[in-house]
C-alpha positions in Angstrom: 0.0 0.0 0.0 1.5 3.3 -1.1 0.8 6.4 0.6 0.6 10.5 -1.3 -0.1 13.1 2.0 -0.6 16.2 0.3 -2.1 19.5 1.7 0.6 21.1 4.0 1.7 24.6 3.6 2.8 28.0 5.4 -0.4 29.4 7.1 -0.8 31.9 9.8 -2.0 31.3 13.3 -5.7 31.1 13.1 -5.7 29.5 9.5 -6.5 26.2 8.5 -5.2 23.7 5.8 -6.5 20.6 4.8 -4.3 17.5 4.5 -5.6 14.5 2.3 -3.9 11.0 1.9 -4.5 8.6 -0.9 -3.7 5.5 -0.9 -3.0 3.0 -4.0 -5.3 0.5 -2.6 -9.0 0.4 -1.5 -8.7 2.0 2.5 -12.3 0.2 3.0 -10.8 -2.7 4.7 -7.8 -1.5 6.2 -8.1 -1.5 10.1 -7.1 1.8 11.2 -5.9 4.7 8.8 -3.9 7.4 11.1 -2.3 11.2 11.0 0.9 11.5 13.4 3.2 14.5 13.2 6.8 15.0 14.1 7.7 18.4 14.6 11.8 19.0 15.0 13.6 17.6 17.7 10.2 15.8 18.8 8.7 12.4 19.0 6.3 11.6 16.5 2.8 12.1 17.8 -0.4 10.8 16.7 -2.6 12.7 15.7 -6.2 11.2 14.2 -7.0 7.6 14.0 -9.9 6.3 12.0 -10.9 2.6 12.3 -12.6 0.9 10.0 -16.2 1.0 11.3 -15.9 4.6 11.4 -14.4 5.5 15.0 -12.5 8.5 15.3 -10.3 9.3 18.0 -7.9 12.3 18.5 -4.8 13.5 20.5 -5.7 16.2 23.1 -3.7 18.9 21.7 -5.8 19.0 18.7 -9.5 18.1 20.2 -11.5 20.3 18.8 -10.0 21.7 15.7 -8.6 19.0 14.0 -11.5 16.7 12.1 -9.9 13.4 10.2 -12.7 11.9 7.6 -12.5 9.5 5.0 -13.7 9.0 1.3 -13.6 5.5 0.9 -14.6 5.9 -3.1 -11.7 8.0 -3.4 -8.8 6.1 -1.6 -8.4 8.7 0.7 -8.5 10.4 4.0 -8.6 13.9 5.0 -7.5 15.7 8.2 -9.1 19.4 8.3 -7.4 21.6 10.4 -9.0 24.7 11.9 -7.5 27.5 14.4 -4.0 26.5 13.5 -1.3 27.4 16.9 2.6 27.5 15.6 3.1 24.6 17.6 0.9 22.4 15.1 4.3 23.2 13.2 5.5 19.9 12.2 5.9 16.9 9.3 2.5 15.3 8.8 2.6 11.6 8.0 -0.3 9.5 7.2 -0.5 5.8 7.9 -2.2 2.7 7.1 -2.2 0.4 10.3 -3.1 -3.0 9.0 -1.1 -5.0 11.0 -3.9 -7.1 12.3 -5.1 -7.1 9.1 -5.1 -8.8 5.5 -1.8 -7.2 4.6 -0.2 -7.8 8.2 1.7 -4.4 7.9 1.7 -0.7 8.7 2.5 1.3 5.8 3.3 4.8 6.3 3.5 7.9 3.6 5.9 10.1 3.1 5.0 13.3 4.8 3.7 16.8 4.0 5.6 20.0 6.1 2.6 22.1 7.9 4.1 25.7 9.1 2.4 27.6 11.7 3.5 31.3 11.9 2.7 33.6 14.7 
């Protein structure tokens, strides 16, 4: 399973962005499909999970302003983000986590660069 993140850019504090992800494969079946970011000199932290019955689940420094959703027609899944701070500065990666899974793996993308400036 390939992964495209796309979406990132410079935005002021305030703005938003939307980040997509599409994947080479059908995401329909794949367990969970994730955002995780790793700003500089950080651990990478997740971000947005979506599971494959539709549960969504988010890190608590984005509650509230981040939304992930998902276009299963389209390969792809989406994280909207809304009232950007400079510390949502950071690499976003998307993943597919299918280790329990058909393909027993988790496949990652290759990243987009979000900047936040204040």
């Amino acid at each position: 399973v390939q992964l495209q993140a796309s979406g990132g850019g410079l935005v002021q504090a305030g703005g938003c962005l939307r980040l997509s992800c599409v994947a080479s494969t059908s995401i329909a079946s794949i367990k969970t499909m994730g955002w995780s970011r790793q700003a500089p000199g950080k651990l990478r932290e997740v971000v947005a999970t979506i599971g494959s019955g539709d549960r969504i689940t988010y890190g608590d420094s984005v509650k509230g302003r981040f939304t992930m959703f998902r276009d299963n027609a389209k390969n792809t899944v989406y994280l909207q983000m809304t009232s950007l701070k400079p510390e949502d500065t950071a690499v976003y990666y998307c993943n597919a986590d299918d280790l329990d899974g058909h393909y027993g793996m988790d496949f990652w993308g290759q990243g987009t660069q979000v900047t936040v400036s204040s």
